[in-house]
C-alpha positions as CSV (number, residue, x, y, z in Angstrom):
1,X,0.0,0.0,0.0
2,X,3.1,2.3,-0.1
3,X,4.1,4.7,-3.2
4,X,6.3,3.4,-5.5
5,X,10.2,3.9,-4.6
6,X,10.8,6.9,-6.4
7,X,13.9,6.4,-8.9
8,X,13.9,9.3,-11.0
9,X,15.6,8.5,-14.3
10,X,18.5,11.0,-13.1
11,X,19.0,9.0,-9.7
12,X,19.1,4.7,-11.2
13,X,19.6,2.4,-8.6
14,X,23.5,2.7,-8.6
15,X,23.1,6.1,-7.0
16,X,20.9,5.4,-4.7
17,X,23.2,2.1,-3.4
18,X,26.0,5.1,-3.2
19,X,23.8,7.0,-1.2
20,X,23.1,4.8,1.2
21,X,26.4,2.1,1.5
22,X,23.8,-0.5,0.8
23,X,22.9,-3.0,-2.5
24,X,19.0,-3.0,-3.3
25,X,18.6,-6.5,-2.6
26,X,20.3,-5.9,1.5
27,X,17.8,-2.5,1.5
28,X,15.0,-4.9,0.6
29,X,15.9,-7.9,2.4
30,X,15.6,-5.2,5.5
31,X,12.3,-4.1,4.5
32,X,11.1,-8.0,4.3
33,X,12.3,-8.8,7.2
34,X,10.7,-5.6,8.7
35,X,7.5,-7.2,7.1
36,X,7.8,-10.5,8.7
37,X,8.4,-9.0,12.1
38,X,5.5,-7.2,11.8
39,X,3.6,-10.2,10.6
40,X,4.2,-12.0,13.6
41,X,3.6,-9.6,16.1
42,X,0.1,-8.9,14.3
43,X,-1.2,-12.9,14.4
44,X,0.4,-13.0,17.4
45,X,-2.1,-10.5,18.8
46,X,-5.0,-12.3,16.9
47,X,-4.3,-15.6,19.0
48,X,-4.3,-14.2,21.9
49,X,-7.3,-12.1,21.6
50,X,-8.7,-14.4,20.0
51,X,-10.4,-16.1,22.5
52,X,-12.4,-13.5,23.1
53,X,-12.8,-11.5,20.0
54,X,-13.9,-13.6,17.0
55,X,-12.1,-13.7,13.9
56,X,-15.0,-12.2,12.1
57,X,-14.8,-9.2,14.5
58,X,-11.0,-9.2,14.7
59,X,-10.9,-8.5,10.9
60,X,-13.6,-5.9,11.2
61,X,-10.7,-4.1,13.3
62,X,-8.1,-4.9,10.9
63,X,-10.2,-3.3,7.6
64,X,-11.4,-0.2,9.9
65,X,-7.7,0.5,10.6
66,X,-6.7,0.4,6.9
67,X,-9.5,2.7,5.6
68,X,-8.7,5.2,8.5
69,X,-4.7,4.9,7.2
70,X,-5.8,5.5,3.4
71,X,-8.7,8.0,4.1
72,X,-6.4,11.0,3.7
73,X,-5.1,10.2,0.9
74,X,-9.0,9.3,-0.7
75,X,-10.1,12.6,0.3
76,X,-7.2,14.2,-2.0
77,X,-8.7,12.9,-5.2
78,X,-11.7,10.4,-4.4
79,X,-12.8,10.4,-7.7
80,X,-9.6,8.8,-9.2
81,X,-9.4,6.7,-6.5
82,X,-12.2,5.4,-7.1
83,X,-12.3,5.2,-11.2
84,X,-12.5,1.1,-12.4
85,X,-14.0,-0.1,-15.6
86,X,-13.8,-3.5,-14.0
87,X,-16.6,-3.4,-10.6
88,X,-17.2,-7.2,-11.3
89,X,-13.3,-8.1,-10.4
90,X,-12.6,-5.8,-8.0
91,X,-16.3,-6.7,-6.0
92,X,-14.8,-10.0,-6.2
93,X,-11.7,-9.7,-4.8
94,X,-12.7,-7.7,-1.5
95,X,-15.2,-10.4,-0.9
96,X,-12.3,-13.1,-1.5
97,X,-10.1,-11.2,0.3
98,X,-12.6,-10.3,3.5
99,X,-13.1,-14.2,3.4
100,X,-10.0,-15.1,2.9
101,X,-8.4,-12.7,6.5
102,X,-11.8,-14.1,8.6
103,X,-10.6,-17.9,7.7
104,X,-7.0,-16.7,8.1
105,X,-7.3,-15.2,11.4
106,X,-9.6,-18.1,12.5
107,X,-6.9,-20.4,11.6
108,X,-4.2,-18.4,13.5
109,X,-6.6,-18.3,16.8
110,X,-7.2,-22.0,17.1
111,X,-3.6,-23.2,15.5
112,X,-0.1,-23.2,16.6
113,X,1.4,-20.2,14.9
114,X,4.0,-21.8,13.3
115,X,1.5,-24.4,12.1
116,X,-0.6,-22.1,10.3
117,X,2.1,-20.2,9.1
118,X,3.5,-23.2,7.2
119,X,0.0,-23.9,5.7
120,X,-0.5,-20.1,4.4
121,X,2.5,-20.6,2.2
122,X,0.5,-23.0,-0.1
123,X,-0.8,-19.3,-1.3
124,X,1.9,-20.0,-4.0
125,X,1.2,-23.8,-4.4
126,X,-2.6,-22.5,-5.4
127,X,-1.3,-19.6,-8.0
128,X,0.1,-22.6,-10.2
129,X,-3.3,-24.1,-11.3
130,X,-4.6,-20.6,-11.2
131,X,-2.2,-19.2,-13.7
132,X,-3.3,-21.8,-15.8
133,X,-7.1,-21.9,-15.7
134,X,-7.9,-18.1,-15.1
135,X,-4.9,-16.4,-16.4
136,X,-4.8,-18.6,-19.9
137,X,-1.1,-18.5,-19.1
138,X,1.0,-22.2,-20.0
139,X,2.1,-23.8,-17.5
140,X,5.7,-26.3,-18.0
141,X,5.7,-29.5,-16.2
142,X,8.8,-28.1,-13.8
143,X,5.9,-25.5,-12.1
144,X,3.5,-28.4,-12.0
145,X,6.1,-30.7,-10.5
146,X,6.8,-28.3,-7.6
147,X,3.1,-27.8,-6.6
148,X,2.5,-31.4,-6.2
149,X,5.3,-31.6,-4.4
150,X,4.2,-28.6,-2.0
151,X,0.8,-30.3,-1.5
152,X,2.5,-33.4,-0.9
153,X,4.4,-31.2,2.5
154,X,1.3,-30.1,3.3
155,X,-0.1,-33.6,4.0
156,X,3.2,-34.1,5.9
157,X,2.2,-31.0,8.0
158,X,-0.8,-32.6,8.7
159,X,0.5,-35.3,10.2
160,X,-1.3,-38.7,8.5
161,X,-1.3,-41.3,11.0
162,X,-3.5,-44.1,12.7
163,X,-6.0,-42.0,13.6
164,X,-6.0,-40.6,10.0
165,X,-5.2,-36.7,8.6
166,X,-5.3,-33.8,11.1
167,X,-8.2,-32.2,9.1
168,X,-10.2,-30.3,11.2
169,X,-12.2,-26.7,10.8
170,X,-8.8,-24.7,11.7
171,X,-6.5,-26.4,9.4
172,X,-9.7,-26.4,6.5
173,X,-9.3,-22.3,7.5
174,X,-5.8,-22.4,6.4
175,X,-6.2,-24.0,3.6
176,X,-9.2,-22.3,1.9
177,X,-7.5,-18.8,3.2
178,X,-4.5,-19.6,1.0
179,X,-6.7,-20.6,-1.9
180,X,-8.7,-17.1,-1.5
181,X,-5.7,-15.2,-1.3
182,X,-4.4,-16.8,-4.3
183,X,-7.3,-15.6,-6.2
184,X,-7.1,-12.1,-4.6
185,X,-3.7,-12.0,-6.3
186,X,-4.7,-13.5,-9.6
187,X,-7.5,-10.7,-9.8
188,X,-4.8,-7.9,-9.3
189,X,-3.1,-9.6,-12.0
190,X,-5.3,-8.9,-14.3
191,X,-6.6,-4.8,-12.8
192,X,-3.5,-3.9,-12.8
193,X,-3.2,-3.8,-17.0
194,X,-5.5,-0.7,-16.6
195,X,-5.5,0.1,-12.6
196,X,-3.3,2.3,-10.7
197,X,-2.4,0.2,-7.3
198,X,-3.6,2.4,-5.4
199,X,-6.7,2.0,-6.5
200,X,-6.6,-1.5,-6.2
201,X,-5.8,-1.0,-2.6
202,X,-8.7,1.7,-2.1
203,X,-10.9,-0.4,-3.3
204,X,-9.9,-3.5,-1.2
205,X,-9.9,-1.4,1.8
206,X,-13.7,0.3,1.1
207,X,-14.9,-2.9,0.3
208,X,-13.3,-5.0,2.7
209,X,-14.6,-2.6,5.5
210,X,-18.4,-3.0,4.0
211,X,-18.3,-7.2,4.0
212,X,-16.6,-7.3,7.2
213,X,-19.5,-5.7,8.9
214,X,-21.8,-8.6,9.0
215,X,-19.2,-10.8,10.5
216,X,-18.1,-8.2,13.1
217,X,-22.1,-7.7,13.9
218,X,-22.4,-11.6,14.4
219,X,-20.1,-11.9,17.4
220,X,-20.0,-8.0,18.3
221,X,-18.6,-7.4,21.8
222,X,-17.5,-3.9,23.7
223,X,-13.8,-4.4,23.9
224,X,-11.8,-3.0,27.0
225,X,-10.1,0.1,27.0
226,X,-6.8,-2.3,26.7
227,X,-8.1,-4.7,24.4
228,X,-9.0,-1.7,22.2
229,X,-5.5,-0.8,22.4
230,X,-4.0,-4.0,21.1
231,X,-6.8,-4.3,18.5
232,X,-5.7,-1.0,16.7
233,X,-2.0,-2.4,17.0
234,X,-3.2,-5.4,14.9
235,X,-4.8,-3.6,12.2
236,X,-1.9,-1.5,12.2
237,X,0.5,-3.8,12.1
238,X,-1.3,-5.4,9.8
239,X,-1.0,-2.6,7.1
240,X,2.4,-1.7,8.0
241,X,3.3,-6.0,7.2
242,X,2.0,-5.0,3.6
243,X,4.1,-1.6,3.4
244,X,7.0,-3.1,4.0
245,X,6.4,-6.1,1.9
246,X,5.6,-3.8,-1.3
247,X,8.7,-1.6,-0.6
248,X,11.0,-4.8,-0.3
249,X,9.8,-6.4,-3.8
250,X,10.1,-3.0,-5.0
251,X,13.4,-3.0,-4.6
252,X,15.0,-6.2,-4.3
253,X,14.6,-8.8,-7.2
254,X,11.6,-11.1,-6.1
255,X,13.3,-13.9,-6.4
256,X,15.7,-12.9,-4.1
257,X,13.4,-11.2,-1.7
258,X,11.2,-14.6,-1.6
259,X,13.1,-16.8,0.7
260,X,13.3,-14.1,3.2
261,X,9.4,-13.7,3.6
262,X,9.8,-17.2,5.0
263,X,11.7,-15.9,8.1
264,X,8.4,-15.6,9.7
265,X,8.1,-19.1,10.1
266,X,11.3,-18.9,12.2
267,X,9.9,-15.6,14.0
268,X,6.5,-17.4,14.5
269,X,7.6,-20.6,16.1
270,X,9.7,-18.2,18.7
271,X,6.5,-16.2,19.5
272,X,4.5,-19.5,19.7
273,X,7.4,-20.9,21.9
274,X,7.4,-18.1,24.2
275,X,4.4,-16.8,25.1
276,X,2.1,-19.9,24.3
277,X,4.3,-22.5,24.9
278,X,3.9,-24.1,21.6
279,X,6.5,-26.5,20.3
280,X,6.9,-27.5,17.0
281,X,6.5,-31.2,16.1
282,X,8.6,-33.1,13.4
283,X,6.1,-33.5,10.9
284,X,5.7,-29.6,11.0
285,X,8.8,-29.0,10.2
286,X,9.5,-31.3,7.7
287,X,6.1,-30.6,6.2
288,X,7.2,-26.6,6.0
289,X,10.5,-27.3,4.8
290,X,8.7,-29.5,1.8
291,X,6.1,-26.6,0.9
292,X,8.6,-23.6,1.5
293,X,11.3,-25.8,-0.5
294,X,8.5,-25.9,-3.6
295,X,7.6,-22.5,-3.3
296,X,10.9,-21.1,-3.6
297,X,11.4,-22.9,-6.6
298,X,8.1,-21.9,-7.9
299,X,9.1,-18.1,-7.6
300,X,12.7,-19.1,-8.7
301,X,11.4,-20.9,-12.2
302,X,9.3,-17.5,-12.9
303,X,12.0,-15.4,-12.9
304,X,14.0,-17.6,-15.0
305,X,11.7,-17.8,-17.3
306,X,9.8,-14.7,-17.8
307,X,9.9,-13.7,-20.5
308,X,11.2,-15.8,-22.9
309,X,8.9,-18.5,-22.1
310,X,6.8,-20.5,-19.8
311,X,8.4,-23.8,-17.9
């Protein structure tokens, strides 16, 4: 949701590395990891309010504190904010989205952290098929390869045993989360051909405040002067996790900047460690390894092969 790094066709990148003694991708490997932080300390706040503010009501927070950061800048120039010639896709993704951050947060309230965390990285798993079926783009049997693979992790996460998969309503969350999300991201693909991204993000905001009424109405409860506190923190946190994501791929190389949004794994098993005493099994970890290990080389194939051809 941040402007654009400005690089000013007098001041390329070089200069700017001069200027501050660091390489774009170390400047943007700060900014992801200033992203993850911030990730972690905003589900970590959702599990442990979360038992008693809903995750429908929890993401009525988080949407109210976006729209309040972008509302200055709406008022500016409302009308170009709000200019689409595409309602239909950009209805759909705020409802996809609204769903997918009530699943997501559910998820994060009623799993380990570091559980769930491992499951939202199938986002990428989910954009293969996508990219396919929605997108018309080809997809080579090295992409395909990598997502069975990742599903295959995720089954690992989930821990098959005698008593048969771990598939209950939290992990289900997860799951479906990262599927929404995935088609959030396939719908900006296509906006963005005639959409500015703020607009995009104006419009996810408005409309994400609007849907997440109903759900905030259904379990609706007076927080405490504290628990007010630490609700605002959240939806903060929350949209300074996205700044700081933006600015990193803005200015690292994605593919480089990819394997670092995994740190919050790392960060999340601390926080789960720590303040929930939540320990990490063995089929967690080998699970996450499995899907992070496919993702990465999902994001890695992309840049290698864009554009000369799919693969």
């Amino acid at each position: 949701m941040t402007n654009a790094v400005d690089r000013h066709p007098e001041q390329p990148p070089e200069a700017a590395c001069r200027r501050t003694g660091l390489a774009p991708n170390v400047r943007g490997a700060l900014w992801m990891l200033g992203s993850a932080l911030g990730f972690t300390v905003m589900t970590t706040l959702i599990k442990y309010l979360g038992a008693d503010y809903s995750a429908g009501l929890q993401t009525f927070y988080r949407q109210t504190a976006g729209l309040l950061v972008l509302a200055p800048l709406i008022v500016r120039d409302w009308k170009g904010a709000f200019y689409t010639t595409r309602p239909g896709i950009l209805l759909f993704r705020s409802a996809a989205g609204t769903l997918a951050m009530i699943s997501s947060f559910y998820a994060y309230q009623k799993m380990p952290l570091a559980d769930a965390n491992a499951l939202s990285f199938t986002r990428t798993l989910w954009l293969v098929p996508l990219a396919a079926f929605a997108l018309r783009e080809t997809v080579g049997p090295l992409r395909i390869g990598a997502a069975i693979v990742g599903f295959l992790g995720v089954l690992i996460i989930l821990h098959p045993g005698a008593s048969g998969i771990a598939l209950g309503l939290p992990q289900l969350a997860a799951l479906a989360s990262a599927l929404l999300f995935a088609l959030t991201i396939t719908g900006m693909k296509v906006m963005v051909r005639d959409h500015t991204p703020f607009t995009i993000l104006v419009y996810a905001a408005a409309l994400g405040f609007v849907f997440a009424i109903p759900g905030a109405f259904m379990g609706w409860k007076w927080p405490t002067p504290l628990d007010l506190i630490l609700l605002i923190v959240m939806g903060v946190m929350g949209i300074v996790t996205q700044a700081c994501y933006i600015k990193g791929m803005q200015i690292g190389d994605a593919a480089a900047m990819a394997p670092i949004d995994y740190t919050r794994l790392v960060f999340a098993s601390l926080a789960g460690f720590l303040l929930f005493g939540e320990v990490p099994g063995v089929w967690t970890l080998v699970g996450a390894a499995i899907v992070v290990a496919s993702t990465l080389f999902i994001t890695w194939r992309e840049q290698r092969v864009r554009p000369a051809r799919p693969g």
